[in-house]
N, C-alpha and C positions, 0 to 999 in steps of 0.2 A: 151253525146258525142258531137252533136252539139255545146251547150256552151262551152265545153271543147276546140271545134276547134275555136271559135270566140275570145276565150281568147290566144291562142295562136297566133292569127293573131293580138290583140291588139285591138281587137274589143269592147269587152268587159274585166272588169276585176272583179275579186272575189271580195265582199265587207262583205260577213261575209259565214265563215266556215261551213262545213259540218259537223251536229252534236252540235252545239253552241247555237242556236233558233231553227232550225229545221233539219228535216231529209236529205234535198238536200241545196248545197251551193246558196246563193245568188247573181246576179251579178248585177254590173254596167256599162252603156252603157260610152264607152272611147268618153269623146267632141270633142279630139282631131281626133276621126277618122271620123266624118260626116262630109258629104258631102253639103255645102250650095248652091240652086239653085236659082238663080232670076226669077222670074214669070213673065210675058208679062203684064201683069196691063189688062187685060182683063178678068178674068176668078180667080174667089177666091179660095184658096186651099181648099181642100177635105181633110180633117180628117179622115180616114176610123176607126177608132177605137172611135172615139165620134160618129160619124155619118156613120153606117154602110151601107146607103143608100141614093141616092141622086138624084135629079131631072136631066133629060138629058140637060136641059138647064145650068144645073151648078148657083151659086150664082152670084151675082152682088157683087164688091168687092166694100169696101169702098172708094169713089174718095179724100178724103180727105191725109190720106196714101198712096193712089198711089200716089199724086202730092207730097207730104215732104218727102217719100223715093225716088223719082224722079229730084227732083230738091233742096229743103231746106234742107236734110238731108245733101249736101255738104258741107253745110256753118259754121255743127256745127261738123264737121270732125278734129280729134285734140282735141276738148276743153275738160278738164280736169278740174276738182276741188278740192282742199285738205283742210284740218282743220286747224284751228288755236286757238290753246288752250291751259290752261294750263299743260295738261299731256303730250304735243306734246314738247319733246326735246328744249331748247332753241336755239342752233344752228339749227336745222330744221325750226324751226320759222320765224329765219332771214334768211334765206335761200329762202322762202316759201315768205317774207314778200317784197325782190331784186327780184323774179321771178314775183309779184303782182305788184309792181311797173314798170318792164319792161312790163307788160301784156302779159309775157311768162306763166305765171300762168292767167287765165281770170276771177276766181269765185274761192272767198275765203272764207269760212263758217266759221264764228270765234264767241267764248263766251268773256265777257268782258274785254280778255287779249288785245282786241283793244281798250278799251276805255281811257286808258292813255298812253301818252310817245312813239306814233306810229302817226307820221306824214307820209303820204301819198299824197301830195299836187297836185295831177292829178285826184284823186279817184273823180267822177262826177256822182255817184252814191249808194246808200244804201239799203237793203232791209230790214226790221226790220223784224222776224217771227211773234213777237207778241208786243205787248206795251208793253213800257218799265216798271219798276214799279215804279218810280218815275217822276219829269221835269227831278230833275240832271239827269239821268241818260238817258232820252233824248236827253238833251243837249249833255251830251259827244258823246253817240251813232253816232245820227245823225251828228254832228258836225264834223265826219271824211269825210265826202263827201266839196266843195268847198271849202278849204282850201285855193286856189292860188286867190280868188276872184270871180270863175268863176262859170255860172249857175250850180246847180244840183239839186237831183231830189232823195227824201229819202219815198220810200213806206214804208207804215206800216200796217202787217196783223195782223187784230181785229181776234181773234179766236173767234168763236160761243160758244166754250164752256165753256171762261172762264168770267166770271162775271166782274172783273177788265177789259179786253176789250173793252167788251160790254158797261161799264159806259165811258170810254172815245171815244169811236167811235161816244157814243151819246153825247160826250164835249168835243172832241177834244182841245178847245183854253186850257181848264186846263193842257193839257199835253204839247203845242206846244209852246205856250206862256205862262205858269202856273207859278208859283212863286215857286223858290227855296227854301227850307226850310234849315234853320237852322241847320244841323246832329244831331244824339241825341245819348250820350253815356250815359252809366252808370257809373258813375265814381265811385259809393260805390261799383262796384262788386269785393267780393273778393278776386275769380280768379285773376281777372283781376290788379289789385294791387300788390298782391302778385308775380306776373312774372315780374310787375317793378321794384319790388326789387329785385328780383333774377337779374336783368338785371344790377343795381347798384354794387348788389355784385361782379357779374362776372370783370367787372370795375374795383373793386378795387383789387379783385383778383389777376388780370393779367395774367389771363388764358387764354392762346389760344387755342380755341377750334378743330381746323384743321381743314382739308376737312371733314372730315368724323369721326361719331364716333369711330371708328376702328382705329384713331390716338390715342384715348382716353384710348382705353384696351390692355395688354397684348395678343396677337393672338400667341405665341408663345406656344412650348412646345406641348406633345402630351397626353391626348387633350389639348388644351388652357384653362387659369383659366379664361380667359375673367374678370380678376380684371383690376379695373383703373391701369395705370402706377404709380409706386412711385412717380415722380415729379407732376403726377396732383393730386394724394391723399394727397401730402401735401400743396397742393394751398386749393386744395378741405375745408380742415379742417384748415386751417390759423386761430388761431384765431385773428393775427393782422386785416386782411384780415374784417372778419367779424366785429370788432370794428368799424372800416372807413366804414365799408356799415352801418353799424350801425347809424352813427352819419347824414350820408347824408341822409339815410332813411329817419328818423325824420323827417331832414328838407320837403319833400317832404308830409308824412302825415299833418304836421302843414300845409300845405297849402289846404290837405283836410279835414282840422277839420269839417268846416262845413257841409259836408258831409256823415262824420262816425259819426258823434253825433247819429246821429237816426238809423245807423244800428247793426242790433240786433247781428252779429259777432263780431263785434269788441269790445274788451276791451283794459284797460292801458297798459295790457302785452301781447297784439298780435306781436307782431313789433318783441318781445323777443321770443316768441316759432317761427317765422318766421324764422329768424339769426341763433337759433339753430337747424332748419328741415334744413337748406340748404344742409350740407351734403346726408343727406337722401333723399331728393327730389332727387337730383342732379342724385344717384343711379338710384331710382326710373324710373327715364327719358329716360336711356339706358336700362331702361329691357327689350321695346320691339324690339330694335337692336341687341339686346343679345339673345332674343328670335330667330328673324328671322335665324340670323347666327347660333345659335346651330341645329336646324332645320336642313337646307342647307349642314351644314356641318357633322352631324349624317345621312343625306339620303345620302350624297356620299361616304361616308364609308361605308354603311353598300350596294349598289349597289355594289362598289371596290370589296367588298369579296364575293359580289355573280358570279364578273365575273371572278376573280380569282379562282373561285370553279369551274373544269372544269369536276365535278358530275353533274352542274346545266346546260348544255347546251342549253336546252328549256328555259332558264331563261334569256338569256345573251343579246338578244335582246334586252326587257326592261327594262332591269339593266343599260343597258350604253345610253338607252335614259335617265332613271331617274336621270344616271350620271350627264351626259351633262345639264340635266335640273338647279339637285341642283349646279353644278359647276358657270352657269350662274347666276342663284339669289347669290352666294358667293361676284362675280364680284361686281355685281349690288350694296352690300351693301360695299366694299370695294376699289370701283377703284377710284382713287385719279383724275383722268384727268378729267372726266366728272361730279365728283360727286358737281360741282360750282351749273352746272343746273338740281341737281338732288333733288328729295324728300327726300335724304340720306345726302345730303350737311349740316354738321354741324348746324350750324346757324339754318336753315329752320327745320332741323328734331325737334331740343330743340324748336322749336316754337311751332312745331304741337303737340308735346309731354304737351304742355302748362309750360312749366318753364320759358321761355323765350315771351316776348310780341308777339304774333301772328300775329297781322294784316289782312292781306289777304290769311293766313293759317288754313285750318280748323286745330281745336285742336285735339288730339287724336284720329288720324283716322286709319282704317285699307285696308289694300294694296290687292290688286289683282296681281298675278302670270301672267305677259301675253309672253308667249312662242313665239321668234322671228319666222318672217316665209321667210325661204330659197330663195325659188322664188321673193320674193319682197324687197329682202335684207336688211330686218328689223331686227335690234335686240332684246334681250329679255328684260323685263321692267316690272319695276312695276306701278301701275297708283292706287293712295289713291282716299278715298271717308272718309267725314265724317262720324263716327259710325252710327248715328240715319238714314241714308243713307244707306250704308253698308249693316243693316241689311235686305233690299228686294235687294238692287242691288248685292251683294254677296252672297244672300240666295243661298239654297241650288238646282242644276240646274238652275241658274237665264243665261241669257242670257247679255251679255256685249258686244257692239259694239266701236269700237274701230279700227281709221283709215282704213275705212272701210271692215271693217273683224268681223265677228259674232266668241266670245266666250264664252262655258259654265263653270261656275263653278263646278267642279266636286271634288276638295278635298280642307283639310284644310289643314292648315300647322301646321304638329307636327308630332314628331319624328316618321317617323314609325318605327316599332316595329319586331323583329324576332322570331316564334313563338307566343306559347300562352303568354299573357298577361294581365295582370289586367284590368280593365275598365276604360272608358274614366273619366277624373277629372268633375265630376257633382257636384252639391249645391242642396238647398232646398230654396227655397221660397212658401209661403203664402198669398196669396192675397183673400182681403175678399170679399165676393161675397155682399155685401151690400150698401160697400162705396170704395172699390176700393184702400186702403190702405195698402201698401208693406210691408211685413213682412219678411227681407230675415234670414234665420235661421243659425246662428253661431254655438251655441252649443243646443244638445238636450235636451229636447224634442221640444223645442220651446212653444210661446205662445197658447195659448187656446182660447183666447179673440183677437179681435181686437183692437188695443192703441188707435186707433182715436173715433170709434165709439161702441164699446164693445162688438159689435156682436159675439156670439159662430161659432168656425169655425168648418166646415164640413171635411167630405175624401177628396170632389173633390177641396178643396181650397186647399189642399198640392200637391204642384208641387216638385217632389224628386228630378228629373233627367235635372237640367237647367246648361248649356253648354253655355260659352261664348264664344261668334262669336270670332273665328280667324283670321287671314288671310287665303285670297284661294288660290289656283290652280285653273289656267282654262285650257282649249285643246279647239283648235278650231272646228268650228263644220261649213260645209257647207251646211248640208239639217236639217230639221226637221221634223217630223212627225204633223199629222194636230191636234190628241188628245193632242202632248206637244205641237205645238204652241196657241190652246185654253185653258190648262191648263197654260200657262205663262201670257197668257194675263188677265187672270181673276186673277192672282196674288197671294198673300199668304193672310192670316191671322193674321193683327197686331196688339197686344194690347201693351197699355202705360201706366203704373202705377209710381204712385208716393209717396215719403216717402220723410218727409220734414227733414234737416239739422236739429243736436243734438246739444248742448253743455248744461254739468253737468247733462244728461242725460236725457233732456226735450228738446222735439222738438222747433226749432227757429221760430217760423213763426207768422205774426202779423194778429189780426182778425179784422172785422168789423160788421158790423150790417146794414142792409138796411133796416130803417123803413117807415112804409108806415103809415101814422093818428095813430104813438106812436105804432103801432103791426107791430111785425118782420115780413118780406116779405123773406129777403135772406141771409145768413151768407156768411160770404167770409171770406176765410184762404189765405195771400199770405204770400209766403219762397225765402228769397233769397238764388239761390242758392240750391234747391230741388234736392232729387235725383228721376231721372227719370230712369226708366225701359223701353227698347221697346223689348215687344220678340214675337218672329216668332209660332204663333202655330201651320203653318201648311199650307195645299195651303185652298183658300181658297172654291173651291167647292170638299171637301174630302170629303166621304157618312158619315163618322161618326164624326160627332164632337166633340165629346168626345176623340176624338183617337187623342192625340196631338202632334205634334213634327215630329222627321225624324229619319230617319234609317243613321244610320253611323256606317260603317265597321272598328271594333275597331284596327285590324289592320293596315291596311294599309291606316285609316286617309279618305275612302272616299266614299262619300255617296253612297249609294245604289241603287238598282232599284226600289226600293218601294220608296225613296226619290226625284228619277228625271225620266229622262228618262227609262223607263223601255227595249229601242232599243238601250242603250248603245253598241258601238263596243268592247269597251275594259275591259267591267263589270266581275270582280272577274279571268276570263281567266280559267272558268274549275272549280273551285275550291271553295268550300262550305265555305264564309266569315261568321264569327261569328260578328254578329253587334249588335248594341244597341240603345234604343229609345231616343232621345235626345231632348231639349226644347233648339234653339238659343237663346240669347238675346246678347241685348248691354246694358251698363246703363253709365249716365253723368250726369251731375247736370247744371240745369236752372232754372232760377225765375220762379213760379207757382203759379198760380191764381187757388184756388175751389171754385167755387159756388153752393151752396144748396140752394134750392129753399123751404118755408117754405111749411108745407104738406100737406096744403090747396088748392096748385094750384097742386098738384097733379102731382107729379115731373114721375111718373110713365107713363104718358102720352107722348107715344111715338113723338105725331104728334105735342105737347109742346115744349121738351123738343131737340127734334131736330131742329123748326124752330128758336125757341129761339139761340141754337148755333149756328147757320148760319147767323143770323141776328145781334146777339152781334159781332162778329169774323168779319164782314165786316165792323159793323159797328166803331168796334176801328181801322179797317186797314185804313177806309178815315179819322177818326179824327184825330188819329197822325201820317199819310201817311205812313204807315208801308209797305213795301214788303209783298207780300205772302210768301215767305220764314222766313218774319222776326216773326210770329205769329202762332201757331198753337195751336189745340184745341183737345179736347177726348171726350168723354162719360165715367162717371165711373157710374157703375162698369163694363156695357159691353152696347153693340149697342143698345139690345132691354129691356135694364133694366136701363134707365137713370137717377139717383137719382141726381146724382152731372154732374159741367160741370167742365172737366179742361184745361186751357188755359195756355200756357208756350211759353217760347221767345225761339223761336229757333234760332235766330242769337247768334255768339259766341260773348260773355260777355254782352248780353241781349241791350236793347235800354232803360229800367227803365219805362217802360210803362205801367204797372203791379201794379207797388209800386204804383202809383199813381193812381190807381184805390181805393186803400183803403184808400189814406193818404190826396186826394183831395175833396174835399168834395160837390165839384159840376160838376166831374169827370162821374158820373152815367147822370146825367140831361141832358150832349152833347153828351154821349154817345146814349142815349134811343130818344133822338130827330132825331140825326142823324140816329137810326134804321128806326126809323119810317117813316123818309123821304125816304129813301133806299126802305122803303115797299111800298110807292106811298101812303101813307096817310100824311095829312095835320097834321104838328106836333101840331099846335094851337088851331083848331079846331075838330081833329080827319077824317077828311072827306076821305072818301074813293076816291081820283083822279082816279083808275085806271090801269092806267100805266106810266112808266116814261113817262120823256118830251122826244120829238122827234119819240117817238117808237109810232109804228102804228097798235100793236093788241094790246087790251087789255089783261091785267095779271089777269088771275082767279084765283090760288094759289098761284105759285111762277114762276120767269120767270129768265129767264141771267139777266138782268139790277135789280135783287133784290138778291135773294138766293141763285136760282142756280149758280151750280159750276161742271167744269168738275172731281174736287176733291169727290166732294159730292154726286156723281151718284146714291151711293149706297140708299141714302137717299131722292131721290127726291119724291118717291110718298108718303116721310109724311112730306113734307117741305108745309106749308101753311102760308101764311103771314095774314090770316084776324083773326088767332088762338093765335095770340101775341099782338093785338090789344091794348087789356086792359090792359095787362102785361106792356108791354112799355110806356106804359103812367104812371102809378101807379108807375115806377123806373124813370121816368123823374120829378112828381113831390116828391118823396122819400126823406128822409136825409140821409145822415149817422153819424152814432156813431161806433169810433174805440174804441173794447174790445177786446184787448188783452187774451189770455186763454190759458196757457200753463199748464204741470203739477206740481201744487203748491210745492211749496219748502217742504212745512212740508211732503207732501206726500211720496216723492224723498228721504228726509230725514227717515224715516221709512221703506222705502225698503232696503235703506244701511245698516240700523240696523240687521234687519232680516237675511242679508246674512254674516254677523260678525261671526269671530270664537271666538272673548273675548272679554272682557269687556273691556279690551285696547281701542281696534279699535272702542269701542262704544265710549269712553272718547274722542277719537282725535275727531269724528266726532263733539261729543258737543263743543267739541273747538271750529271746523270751524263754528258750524252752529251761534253761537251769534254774532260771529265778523263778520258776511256776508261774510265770504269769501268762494270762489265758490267749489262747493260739486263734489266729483269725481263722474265719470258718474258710474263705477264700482266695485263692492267689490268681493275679495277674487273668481277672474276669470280667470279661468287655460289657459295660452297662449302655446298652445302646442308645435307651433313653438321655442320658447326661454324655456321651458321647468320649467316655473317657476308659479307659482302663488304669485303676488304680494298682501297683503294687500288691495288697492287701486288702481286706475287706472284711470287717464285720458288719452279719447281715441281722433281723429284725427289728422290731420296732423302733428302734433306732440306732441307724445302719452310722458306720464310720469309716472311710475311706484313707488309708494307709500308703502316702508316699516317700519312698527312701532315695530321694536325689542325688544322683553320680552326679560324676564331672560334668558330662553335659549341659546340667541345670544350673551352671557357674556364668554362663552367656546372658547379657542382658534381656536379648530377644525373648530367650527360652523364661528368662524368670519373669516377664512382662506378661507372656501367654500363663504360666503357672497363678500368678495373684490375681488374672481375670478368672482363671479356670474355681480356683479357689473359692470365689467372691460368689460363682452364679452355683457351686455347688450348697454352701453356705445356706443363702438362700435360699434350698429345695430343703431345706433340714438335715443338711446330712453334715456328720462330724467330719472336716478334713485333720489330719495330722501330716502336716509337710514338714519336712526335717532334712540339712545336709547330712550326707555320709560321715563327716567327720563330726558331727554334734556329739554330746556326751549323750547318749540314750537312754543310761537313767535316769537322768532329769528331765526329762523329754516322758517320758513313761509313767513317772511319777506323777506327773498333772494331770492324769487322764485315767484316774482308778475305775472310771466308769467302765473303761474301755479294755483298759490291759490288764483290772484287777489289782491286786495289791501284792507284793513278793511276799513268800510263804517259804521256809525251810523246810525241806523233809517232805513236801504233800503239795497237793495242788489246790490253786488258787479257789 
């Protein structure tokens, strides 16, 4: 009765029900109704609930706080400070950027959306958080401060616990006055290639893309087919269109002949399965626009008919929040006025979608839900994160701050559901527990063996239930509990596997050999262009390890209490959710480095095998001045089982720094020197120095100015630099020998065999196989979606379907069903090549260089 009378005075309010968590309601104390008292500065407050008792003399109060609430605290009355970034609206920016320059705004917090194209010629001040990661990027930084000529004055805080700091705090002149480097692209990558052409075609196209995808699709009708509009499906498919990108292409490859000579993607008829995916790409690129909007617009229909239901009265409350919610994400992906400076703005989304050149867009990224908030007259938004990102900062309860305001992830985005319903869309993957090599499973059973290293796989290498990360939903959250702010801070569980790029059914990836006096020391596999896996297994101090993944309520799209906060307000509402265990991941493709160490040095050794990564990974980020963002590294197969090391470019379209670890042949020698100096030994002599220069305790394992890293926490008590000694020496004076080892043609050629329904399909293959020309990756493999089994099959970006027609297909029936089948595959973009048995096959082969390559005497295609 008392709380009941303090809530009605407004004293306090209910903050979770009667019956919900427990047997009496809970409340919380209104801010709005305390009473603040100023205290005389003589006499410190009395706590009586910390401190139930207390001396008659009372404490002595801090005089430092008395005197800055007494007289300094005036001066900082008013000052306010906002963000300046990319998620931040662009008119808010320039808004933010006129109130910065009148110093109506006094303290601007900005990421490197300052570093170009923003003169401020009064700004007489900078504070850097931490060192930059390059000079350039010094130079610009600080370079916003004395514009007009005039003194300023640019701090820079060394964090402790990052290693890159640490080395320049102790050499500041390489950073202040350091030598600008060169940029460094990758110009074979062929992503990155491939969206300059798409950028040529659109050119010639004369497609105008609009404001917004949603210029692009039919929105009409009820529901909407969400198909391109007629006038752009037939720009889309022009073949004039694609001829003139055709011919300009060309020109553009001939200037990177040098270039693609030596990569292992490209062949004479790349250029030609490009020209013909662009339709399919193009598709491809609005699916996740298409996605968001059917979402959006399935959750506000199916809210509409709950509040129309005036059965559901209990329901109607958060029906027409869910309303208003999807209503707002509709706006967001559809409004024409704002969508110039929006993630949704035509142009920019085909970029991040990667069809289009990216630049300063990550590719393929996925968005966050953030719910405007009333009181502050914000609107609703969404704010991207690159995937490999994505997946801890959108994990599942991840916390997202954001102008400053804390929100939780709490659901995905995907239709929810009425009633019962089938389960969430899951896959299979396989990862070998020996070498860490990605098996994702297509069709069953899947393999037995591992491809790379043969190992037999177990129970616990079959992962069934793997869920790719969606976009989220968040709700704001202003308190949290102390077990979830310790379990967010210690984070989740994430592993990266990788599975190198195919074509004709053999992995692409070039090898080497590090020998040390003529015996193998190390083998290295690098792929351009890998596919990489990161999935979430889980948080990471869960009691059972084995138990992987998260609970997600297959209805209604959102994680559970077993998944996040278990103090959820608005969890399930009464009501017994039927959920399911689920494994996140994201996956993208990067150049990838593996090094296996020969098993002599005993790759199994923990305190090896970790200092060794710490020590390589630093040591190529000073040799070719890489970012920390631009490099990252793994353990396979897991942390405490280190056989292999893998290292990938995580910048988008790579920097090629990689390839040049196997292709340079004195690449390892500056590499392994530079460790060594990194480690405070004498690269010449070997001599133990110590510690770096400047630094004034000596380094007895590993210190910040060598291996530590605030990344590598996890790792510091087996990080020793006097345990890599001999190792880094023995790769300094090393060779290399590049050997190539993929799986042998005759081999590839024998499994196609095998999966033959006739003697037919075994005759065409000995056709291709004497004339080198290149061998489909697949035979007679049932695509469920188009509902056919082709013959043959070449699969990627664009796939071609291979039928050799017996006698059978001589019946009118049979070739009536064949030219429909033809016509609706056609139309999905996929190459068909239908041909009689009796046709001449190399004339038939000849028209299709994209496909089957060009004949080569002596060597393969």
């Amino acid at each position: 009765m008392l709380f009941e009378g303090l809530r009605q005075a407004n004293i306090v309010r209910e903050c979770v029900p009667k019956g919900e968590r427990a047997p009496v309601p809970g409340y919380r104390i209104n801010s709005g109704s305390l009473i603040w008292r100023a205290g005389d500065g003589t006499k410190a407050y009395h706590d009586r609930i910390r401190m139930p008792t207390a001396s008659a003399t009372g404490s002595t109060p801090n005089k430092y706080f008395v005197e800055l609430f007494r007289s300094r605290i005036r001066e900082l009355r008013g000052v306010s400070s906002r963000e300046h970034t990319a998620q931040v609206p662009s008119d808010l920016r320039v808004r933010r950027e006129i109130d910065f320059r009148s110093a109506k705004l006094p303290i601007l917090f900005c990421s490197p959306t300052m570093e170009l194209g923003i003169d401020i010629k009064d700004l007489n001040a900078v504070n850097l958080r931490n060192v930059p990661p390059t000079p350039a990027n010094y130079a610009q930084r600080s370079g916003r401060a004395g514009r007009s000529g005039q003194p300023a004055l640019v701090f820079t805080y060394c964090s402790f616990g990052s290693p890159h700091d640490q080395y320049f705090f102790k050499h500041p002149e390489l950073m202040v006055s350091g030598q600008v480097q060169t940029p460094r692209l990758d110009v074979a990558n062929e992503d990155l290639i491939r969206s300059h052409i798409h950028a040529v075609w659109l050119r010639e196209s004369d497609l105008d893309l609009g404001n917004t995808p949603g210029d692009l699709i039919a929105l009409g009708g009820e529901p909407p087919t969400l198909e391109l509009l007629p006038d752009v499906r037939d720009k889309v498919r022009s073949k004039a269109a694609a001829q003139q990108a055709r011919i300009r292409a060309k020109d553009l490859l001939d200037a990177l002949s040098p270039y693609l000579a030596s990569a292992p993607w490209y062949s004479a008829g790349w250029l030609d399965e490009v020209i013909r995916g662009i339709p399919r790409a193009f598709e491809a690129a609005l699916e996740r626009w298409r996605f968001l909007y059917q979402t959006a617009r399935k959750q506000a229909d199916d809210q509409n008919r709950i509040i129309l239901d005036h059965s559901r009265p209990q329901d109607h409350e958060q029906a027409k929040r869910l309303r208003q919610e999807a209503e707002a994400q509709l706006k967001l992906l559809t409004d024409k006025q704002s969508a110039v400076q929006s993630d949704f703005y035509s142009y920019r989304y085909f970029a991040s979608e990667g069809f289009l050149p990216g630049y300063n867009f990550p590719r393929l990224p996925l968005s966050a839900f953030i719910p405007g908030r009333r009181t502050a007259q914000e609107a609703e938004e969404f704010i991207s994160r690159p995937r490999f990102l994505a997946i801890t900062e959108f994990g599942p309860g991840a916390l997202i701050y954001h102008e400053g305001a804390r929100y939780q992830v709490t659901r995905v985005m995907m239709p929810m559901q009425e009633g019962a319903t089938g389960d969430l869309p899951t896959s299979k993957l396989i990862v070998c527990n020996a070498c860490g090599y990605l098996h994702p499973v297509v069709t069953e059973p899947g393999p037995s063996n591992c491809e790379r290293c043969k190992q037999a796989f177990e129970a616990k290498d079959i992962w069934s239930n793997m869920f790719r990360q969606q976009n989220v939903i968040t709700r704001r959250r202003e308190r949290i509990n102390c077990d979830e702010e310790e379990r967010l801070r210690l984070g989740y569980e994430i592993k990266t596997g990788v599975r190198f790029a195919e074509r004709d059914g053999r992995p692409l990836f070039r090898t080497a050999r590090l020998l040390i006096g003529g015996q193998l020391f190390a083998e290295l596999q690098y792929g351009d262009a890998a596919e990489l896996w990161r999935v979430n297994l889980g948080w990471s101090r869960r009691e059972k390890k084995e138990d992987l993944g998260f609970w997600l309520d297959v209805e209604q799209r959102r994680w559970s209490k077993r998944a996040i906060d278990p103090d959820d307000e608005e969890e399930n509402n009464g009501r017994a959710a039927r959920v399911q265990k689920v494994i996140p991941y994201v996956k993208d493709r990067r150049n990838s480095l593996v090094i296996a160490l020969a098993a002599e040095w005993d790759p199994n050794n923990l305190k090896l095998m970790a200092s060794l990564e710490a020590a390589l990974k630093r040591a190529i980020q000073l040799e070719y001045q890489l970012e920390d963002s631009e490099l990252a590294t793994e353990p396979l197969p897991t942390r405490h089982k280190r056989r292999h090391l893998l290292f990938y470019e995580a910048a988008e379209g790579g920097a090629g720094v990689l390839r040049q670890l196997v292709e340079d042949p004195s690449a390892w020698t500056r590499v392994a020197r530079r460790a060594l100096k990194l480690c405070h030994f004498d690269p010449d002599t070997g001599n133990d120095l110590g510690k770096a220069e400047h630094a004034e305790e000596k380094c007895q394992a590993a210190c910040y100015d060598c291996m530590l890293s605030y990344f590598n926490q996890s790792d510091h008590e087996s990080l020793d630099r006097h345990c890599i000694v001999e190792l880094l020496q023995q790769i300094m004076s090393g060779t290399m020998e590049p050997s190539p080892v993929e799986i042998p043609r005759a081999e590839h050629l024998a499994r196609l065999k095998r999966l033959c329904d006739s003697g037919l399909e075994r005759q065409f293959l000995d056709f291709l196989d004497p004339h080198n020309l290149r061998l489909p990756e697949r035979a007679q493999h049932y695509y469920e979606r188009f509902g056919t089994r082709p013959d043959f099959s070449y699969t990627g970006e664009n796939p071609a379907f291979i039928y050799v027609d017996g006698p059978p297909h001589d019946y009118p029936d049979r070739q009536t069903r064949d030219t429909a089948q033809t016509a609706a595959l056609t139309a999905e973009g996929i190459t068909v090549i239908r041909f009689h048995h009796a046709a001449d096959w190399e004339s038939i082969v000849s028209r299709f260089p994209s496909v089957f390559g060009k004949p080569v005497k002596g060597g393969a295609p």
